[in-house]
N, C-alpha and C positions, 0 to 999 in steps of 0.2 A: 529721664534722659533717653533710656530705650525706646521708648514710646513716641516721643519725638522724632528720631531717627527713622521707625519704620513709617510712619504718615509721612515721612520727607521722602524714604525713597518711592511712599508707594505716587505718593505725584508726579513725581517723576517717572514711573513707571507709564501710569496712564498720559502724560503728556506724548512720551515716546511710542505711543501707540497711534493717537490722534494724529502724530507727524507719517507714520508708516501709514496708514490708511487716506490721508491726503497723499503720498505718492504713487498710491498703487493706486489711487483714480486717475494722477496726473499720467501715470504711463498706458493706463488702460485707454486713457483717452487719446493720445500722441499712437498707440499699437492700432486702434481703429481707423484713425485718418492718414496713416500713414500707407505709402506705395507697395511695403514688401508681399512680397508675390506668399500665398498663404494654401497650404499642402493641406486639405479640407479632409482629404481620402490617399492613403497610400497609392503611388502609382507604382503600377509595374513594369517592368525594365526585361527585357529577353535580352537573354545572353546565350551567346554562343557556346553550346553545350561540349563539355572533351570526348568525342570517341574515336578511336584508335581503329585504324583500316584493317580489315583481314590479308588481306594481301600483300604481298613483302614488294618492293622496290625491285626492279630489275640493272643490276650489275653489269654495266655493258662497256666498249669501246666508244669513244667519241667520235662519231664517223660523222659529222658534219662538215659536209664539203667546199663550205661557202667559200669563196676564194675573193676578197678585191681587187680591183686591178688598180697599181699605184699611177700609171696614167689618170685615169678617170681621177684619181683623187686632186691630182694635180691640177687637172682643170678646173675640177671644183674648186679649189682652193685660189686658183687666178680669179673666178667668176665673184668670188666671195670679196676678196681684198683687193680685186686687180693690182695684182702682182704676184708674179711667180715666185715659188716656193724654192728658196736656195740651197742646196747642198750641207752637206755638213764641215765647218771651217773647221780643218785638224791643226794641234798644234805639233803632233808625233806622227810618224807614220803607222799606216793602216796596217794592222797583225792580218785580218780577212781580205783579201782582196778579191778572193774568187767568191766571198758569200751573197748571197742576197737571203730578202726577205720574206722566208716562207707561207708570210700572213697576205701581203698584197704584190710580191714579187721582186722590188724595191730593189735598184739597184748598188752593191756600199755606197755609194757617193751621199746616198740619205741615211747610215747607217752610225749610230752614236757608239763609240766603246765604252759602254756603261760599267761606270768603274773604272775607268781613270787607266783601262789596258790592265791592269792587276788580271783579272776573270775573263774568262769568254763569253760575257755577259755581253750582251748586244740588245740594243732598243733604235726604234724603225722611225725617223723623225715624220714619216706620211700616215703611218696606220697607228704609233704609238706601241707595237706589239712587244714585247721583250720576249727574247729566244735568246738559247745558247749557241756557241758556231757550229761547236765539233759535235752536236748532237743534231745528227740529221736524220732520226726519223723516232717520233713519239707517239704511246698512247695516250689517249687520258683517258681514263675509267670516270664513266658519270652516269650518273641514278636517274633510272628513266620509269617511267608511269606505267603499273601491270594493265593498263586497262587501252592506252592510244599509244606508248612506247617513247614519249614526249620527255624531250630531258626538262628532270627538275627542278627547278631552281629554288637557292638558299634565301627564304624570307623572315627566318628569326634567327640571334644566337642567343643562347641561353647560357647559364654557368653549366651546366652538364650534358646538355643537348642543343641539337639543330634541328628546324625545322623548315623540311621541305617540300615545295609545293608544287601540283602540277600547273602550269601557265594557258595548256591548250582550252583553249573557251568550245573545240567542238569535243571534247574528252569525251568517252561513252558513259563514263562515272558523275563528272557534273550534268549530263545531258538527265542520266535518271533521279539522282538526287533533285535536282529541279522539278522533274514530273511526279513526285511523290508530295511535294507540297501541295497544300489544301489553298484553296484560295485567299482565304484572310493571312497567312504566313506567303503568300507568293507576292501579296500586294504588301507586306514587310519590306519583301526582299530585294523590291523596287525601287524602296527608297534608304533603307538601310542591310544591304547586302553582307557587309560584315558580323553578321548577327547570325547566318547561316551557313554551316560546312556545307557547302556543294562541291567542293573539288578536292582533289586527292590530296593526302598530306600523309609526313611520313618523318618521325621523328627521331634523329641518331642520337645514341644515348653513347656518352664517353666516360662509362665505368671501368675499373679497373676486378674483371671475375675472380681475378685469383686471391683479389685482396676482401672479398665478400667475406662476412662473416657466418662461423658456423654451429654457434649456438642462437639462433634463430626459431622463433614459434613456427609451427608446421605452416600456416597460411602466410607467412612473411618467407619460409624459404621455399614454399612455392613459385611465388612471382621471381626471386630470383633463377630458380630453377626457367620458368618460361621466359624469362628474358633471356638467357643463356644459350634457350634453342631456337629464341628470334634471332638472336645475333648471330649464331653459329649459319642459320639459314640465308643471313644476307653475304655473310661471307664467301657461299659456296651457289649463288646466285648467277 
């Protein structure tokens, strides 16, 4: 009766083998005539390498003077929709009546009490600006490039940092990164530019120092240590 049993299953056996070796011609043959695109040889992929600028950010005033003029805008804005840009319809009377709008000049009649009169919040219905009333004169502090003085702008946010870039295309920083590329990486970067730091970048890191930890391996509380006197050095910028 044993003996019977293993010659049953060894047929079984080989029947199930006969079926596997007829499907792995069927798909061998279906994988040859088949469209999908076929990876012969690893390609290689250049990535945009991380290196960190020597240079800290310069900490300045926003002195950028640009002014609109809400005339001009208003024309534009007849030229656009042919028809004039209506005033702002109140249903209270106006708290500002002596303010205008610091960003294009704007006089209240185009002036929204944003916020429902609650706040001295004010938004400009020609330039879209929002200001306060009773704060009539501001800085802003914004991160400008050690290299053309060019204010930065915000191109990533991260969970614990910001990364920011400089925008000026004559910077003396991207002008030299540029001229140090070899030509088979310049003719990269012609067509895939994103592959290469050429311009300035500058990454704010939002740790809390005091809460750093202080049983740390000497080469882990170093980098704390130099992050410590980057930061301390941007603040005093």
């Amino acid at each position: 009766m044993l003996t019977q049993l293993l010659t049953y299953l060894v047929r079984i056996i080989k029947l199930q083998q006969q079926i596997i070796l007829i499907l792995v011609t069927q798909l061998t043959n279906i994988y040859m005539h088949s469209k999908i695109p076929r990876l012969e040889k690893p390609t290689y992929q250049r990535f945009n390498q991380f290196k960190a600028d020597e240079k800290l950010p310069l900490l300045a005033a926003n002195t950028d003077t640009k002014q609109l003029d809400y005339q001009q805008r208003l024309q534009e804005y007849f030229q656009q929709h042919q028809k004039p840009l209506k005033p702002v319809k109140r249903r209270k009377p106006f708290k500002y009546p002596e303010v205008t709008c610091p960003h294009c000049g704007a006089p209240n009649e185009y002036l929204y009490s944003n916020g429902g009169g609650q706040t001295d919040l004010l938004l400009c219905k020609i330039c879209a600006h929002q200001f306060r009333a009773n704060k009539t004169f501001s800085k802003e502090l914004v991160l400008r490039c050690p290299y053309c003085r060019n204010k930065l702008a915000q191109v990533k946010q991260r969970v614990h940092f910001k990364v920011w870039r400089c925008q000026n295309l004559q910077c003396a920083y991207r002008q030299r990164e540029i001229s140090r590329l070899t030509p088979s990486e310049l003719e990269q970067y012609q067509t895939n530019p994103n592959q290469f730091k050429v311009r300035y970048r500058y990454r704010e890191y939002d740790f809390n120092l005091k809460a750093s930890p202080t049983n740390l391996p000497f080469n882990q509380l170093s980098i704390w240590i130099e992050f410590k006197h980057h930061r301390r050095c941007w603040e005093l910028a």
